[in-house]
C-alpha positions as CSV (number, residue, x, y, z in Angstrom):
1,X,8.1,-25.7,56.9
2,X,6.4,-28.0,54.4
3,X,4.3,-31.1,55.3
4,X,7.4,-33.3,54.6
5,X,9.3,-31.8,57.0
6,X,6.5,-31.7,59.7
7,X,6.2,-35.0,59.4
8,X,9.8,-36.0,59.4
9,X,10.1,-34.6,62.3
10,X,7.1,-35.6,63.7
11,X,8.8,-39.0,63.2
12,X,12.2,-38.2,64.4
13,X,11.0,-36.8,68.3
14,X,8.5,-40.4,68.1
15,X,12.1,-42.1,67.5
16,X,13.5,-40.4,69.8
17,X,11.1,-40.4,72.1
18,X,10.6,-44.2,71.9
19,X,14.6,-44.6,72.4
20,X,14.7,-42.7,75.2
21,X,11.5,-44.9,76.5
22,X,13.4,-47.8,75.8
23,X,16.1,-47.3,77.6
24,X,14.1,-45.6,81.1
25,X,12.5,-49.3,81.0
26,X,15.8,-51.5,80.8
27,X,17.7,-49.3,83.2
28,X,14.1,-49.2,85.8
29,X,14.6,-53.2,85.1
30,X,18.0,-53.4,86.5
31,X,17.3,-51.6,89.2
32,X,14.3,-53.1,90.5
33,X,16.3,-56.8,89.8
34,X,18.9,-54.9,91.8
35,X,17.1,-53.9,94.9
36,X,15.0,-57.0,94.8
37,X,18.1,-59.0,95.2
38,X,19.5,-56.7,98.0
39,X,16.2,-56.9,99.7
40,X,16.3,-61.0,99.7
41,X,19.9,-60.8,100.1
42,X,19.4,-58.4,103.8
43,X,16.4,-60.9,104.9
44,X,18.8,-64.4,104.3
45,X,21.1,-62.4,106.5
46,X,18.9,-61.3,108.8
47,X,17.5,-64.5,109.1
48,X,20.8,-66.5,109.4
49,X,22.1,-63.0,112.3
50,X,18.8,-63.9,114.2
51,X,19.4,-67.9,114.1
52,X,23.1,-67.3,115.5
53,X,21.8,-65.0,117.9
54,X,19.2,-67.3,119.8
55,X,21.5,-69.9,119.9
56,X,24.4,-67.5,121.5
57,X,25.4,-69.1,125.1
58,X,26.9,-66.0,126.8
59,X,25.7,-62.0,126.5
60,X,29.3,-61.8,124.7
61,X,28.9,-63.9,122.4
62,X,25.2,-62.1,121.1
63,X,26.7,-59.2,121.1
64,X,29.7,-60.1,119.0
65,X,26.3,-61.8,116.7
66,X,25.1,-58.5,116.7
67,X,27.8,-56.7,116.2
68,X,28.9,-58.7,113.3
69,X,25.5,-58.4,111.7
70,X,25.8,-55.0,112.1
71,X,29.0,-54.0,110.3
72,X,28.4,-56.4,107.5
73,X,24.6,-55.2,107.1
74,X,26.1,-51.4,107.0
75,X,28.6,-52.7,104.4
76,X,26.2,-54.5,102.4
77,X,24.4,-51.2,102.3
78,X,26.8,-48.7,101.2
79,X,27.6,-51.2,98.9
80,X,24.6,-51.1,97.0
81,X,23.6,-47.8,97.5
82,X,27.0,-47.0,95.4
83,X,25.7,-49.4,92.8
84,X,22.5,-48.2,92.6
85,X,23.3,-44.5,92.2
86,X,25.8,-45.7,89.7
87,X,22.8,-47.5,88.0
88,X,20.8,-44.2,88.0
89,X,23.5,-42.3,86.7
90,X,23.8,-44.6,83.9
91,X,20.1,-44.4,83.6
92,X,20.3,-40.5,83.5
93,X,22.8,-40.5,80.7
94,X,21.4,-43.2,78.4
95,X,17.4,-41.5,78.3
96,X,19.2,-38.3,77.7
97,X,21.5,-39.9,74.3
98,X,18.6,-40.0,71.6
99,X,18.2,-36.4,72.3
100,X,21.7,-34.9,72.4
101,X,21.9,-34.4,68.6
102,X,18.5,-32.3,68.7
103,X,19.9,-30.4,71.5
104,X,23.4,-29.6,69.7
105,X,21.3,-28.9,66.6
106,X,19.2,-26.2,68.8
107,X,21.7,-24.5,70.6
108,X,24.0,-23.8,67.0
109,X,20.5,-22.3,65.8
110,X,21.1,-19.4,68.1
């Protein structure tokens, strides 16, 4: 291999590198927007379940508060935990693009 190669593709894994880099840090962004949100999102309800519950008159009506808060908090969570696994799946595939040529190029060199 001759300098000029070397360097080329010295240059090409930077690129790819910095591609791959690129796209870790938007997707990492997403996702920490994404669970901040949740995060504020479960305390406002929290908040607002706790509010409803002190000012419950009978022990049916707190636990028909807390049971409401309950179910909607578990749904809220599935919720995002789908999204967010989606998010990392996404994350996965877009880090691993800028090298799928390099692999293809390696595994026909067998």
């Amino acid at each position: 291999m001759n300098p000029d190669q070397m360097q080329k593709m010295s240059k090409d894994s930077m690129d790819m590198a910095m591609a791959s880099f690129g796209t870790w840090t938007k997707n990492a962004q997403a996702i920490a927007t994404e669970v901040a949100d949740y995060s504020k999102k479960s305390f406002e309800g929290s908040a607002a379940a706790w509010e409803k519950l002190l000012g419950a008159k009978s022990l049916e009506k707190a636990m028909e508060v807390q049971s409401e808060y309950l179910k909607s908090s578990y749904e809220d969570f599935v919720a995002q935990s789908t999204k967010l696994s989606e998010l990392y799946a996404d994350l996965a595939k877009e880090a691993y693009k800028p090298f799928e040529g390099v692999m293809g190029k390696a595994s026909g060199m067998k």
